[in-house]
N, C-alpha and C positions, 0 to 999 in steps of 0.2 A: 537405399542401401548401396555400398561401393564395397568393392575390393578387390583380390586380384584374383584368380581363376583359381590358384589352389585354394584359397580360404571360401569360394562360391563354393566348389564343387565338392569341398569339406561339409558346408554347411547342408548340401543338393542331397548328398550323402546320410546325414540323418534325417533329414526328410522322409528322405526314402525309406531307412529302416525302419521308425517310427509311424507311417504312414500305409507303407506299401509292400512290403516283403513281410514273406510268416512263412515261419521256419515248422515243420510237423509233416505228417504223410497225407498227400493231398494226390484226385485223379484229374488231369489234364483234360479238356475240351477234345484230346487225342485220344483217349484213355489212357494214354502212358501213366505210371504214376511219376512222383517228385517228392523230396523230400525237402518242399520251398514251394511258394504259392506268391507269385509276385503280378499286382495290378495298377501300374505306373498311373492309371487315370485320377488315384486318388491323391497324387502327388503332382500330376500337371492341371489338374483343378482345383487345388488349393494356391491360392494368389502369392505367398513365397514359393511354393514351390514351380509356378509356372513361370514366375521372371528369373529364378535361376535357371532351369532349361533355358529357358529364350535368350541367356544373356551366353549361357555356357555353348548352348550349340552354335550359335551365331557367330562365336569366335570362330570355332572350327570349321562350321560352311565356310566361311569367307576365305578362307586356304584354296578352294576350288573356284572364287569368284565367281557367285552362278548369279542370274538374275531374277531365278524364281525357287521354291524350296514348297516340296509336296508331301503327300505319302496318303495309303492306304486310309480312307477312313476305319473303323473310326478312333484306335489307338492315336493317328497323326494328327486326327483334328486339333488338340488344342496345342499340341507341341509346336504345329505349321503357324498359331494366332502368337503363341510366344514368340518364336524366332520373328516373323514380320512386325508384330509392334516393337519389339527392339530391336531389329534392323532401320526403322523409320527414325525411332529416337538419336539412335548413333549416325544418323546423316548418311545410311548407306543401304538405303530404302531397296527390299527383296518383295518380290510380288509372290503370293501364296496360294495351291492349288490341293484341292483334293481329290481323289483317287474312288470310283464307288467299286464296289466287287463285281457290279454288273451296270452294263449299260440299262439306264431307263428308257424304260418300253411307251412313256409319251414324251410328252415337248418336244423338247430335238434330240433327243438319244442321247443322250454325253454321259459319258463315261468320266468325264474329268471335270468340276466345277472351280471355279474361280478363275485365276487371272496367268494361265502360261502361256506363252510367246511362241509360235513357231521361231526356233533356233535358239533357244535359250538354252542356254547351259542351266542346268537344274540339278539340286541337290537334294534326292530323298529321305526323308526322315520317316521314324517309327521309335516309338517309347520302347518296346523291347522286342531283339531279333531272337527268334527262336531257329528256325528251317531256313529264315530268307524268303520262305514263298511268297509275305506278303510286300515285302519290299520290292521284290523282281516282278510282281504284277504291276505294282505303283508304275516302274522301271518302265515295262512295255508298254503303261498307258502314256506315259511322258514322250517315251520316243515315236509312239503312233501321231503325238501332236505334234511332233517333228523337233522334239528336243531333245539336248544332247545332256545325259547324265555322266557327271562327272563319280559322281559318290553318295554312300550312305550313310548314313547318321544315326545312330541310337543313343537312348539314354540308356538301358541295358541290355549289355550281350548274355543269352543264357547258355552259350558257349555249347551248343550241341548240332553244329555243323554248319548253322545259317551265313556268319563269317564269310567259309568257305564255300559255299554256294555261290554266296553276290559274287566273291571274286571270283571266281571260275566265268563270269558275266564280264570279265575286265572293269569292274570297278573295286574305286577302292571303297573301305567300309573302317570305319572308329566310331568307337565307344566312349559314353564317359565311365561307364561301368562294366565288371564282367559280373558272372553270378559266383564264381569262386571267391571273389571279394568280399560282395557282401554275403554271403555266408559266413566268409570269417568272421567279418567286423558286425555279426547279427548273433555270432556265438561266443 
């Protein structure tokens, strides 16, 4: 498949509706309620829809030039395998880390598995920013490894303050999506 970002991120876009957002009254893992029930996993584990993530956010990482790209498992696990197999295809090969919620209590502790650099610029990703809170844990396990985060990356913002959290962390943060969007374009 080829084409240009708007016609991917067109195509990323009913994916997703079709896929992964459902519109009805639903209760959050917070209890909060929603009137929207969105779960990005069945959109970056379906094979179009995980090479347009990897193709779409890969553009946007490379705005920050990082040399590794992480996040929180387990939302980020497959979005991090997107972006680094199509970073390798495009000759501008990113090395790829995960994030665990806790340190493992055998082997050697790690908090952080795969491949980051002390001093790496790194860009974290996550399928959808709700609060920030799991972005900014990603955040402080990258910079404990001694890397330097430029920005965050979602495929959707659910626009309810996470945004503004990262930044208030001095990073920046984009989206390919917000939730007011696809609301519209799901009604």
């Amino acid at each position: 498949m080829s084409g240009n970002f708007a016609d991917e991120k067109e195509r990323l876009l009913k994916i997703i509706l079709e896929r992964s957002f459902k519109l009805g009254d639903y209760t959050l893992s917070s209890g909060r309620k929603s009137d929207y029930y969105i779960d990005c996993r069945t959109t970056t584990l379906h094979p179009e829809g995980a090479f347009l993530c990897g193709r779409l956010l890969l553009e946007r990482a490379l705005e920050w030039a990082p040399q590794s790209v992480g996040g929180l498992t387990l939302g980020a696990d497959p979005v991090v395998a997107a972006i680094i197999a199509e970073s390798f295809r495009q000759g501008v090969p990113l090395r790829g880390f995960l994030v665990r919620k806790e340190e493992k209590s055998h082997g050697r502790g790690r908090r952080i598995e795969g491949c980051i650099e002390k001093g790496d610029n790194a860009v974290i990703v996550e399928d959808v920013i709700t609060t920030g809170g799991s972005a900014l844990q990603a955040v402080d396990a990258a910079r404990h490894e001694g890397a330097k985060v430029s920005a965050v990356l979602a495929i959707v913002d659910r626009e309810e303050g996470g945004e503004e959290a990262i930044k208030k962390e001095g990073l920046e943060v984009s989206s390919l999506f917000g939730a007011s969007g696809l609301k519209k374009s799901a009604g």
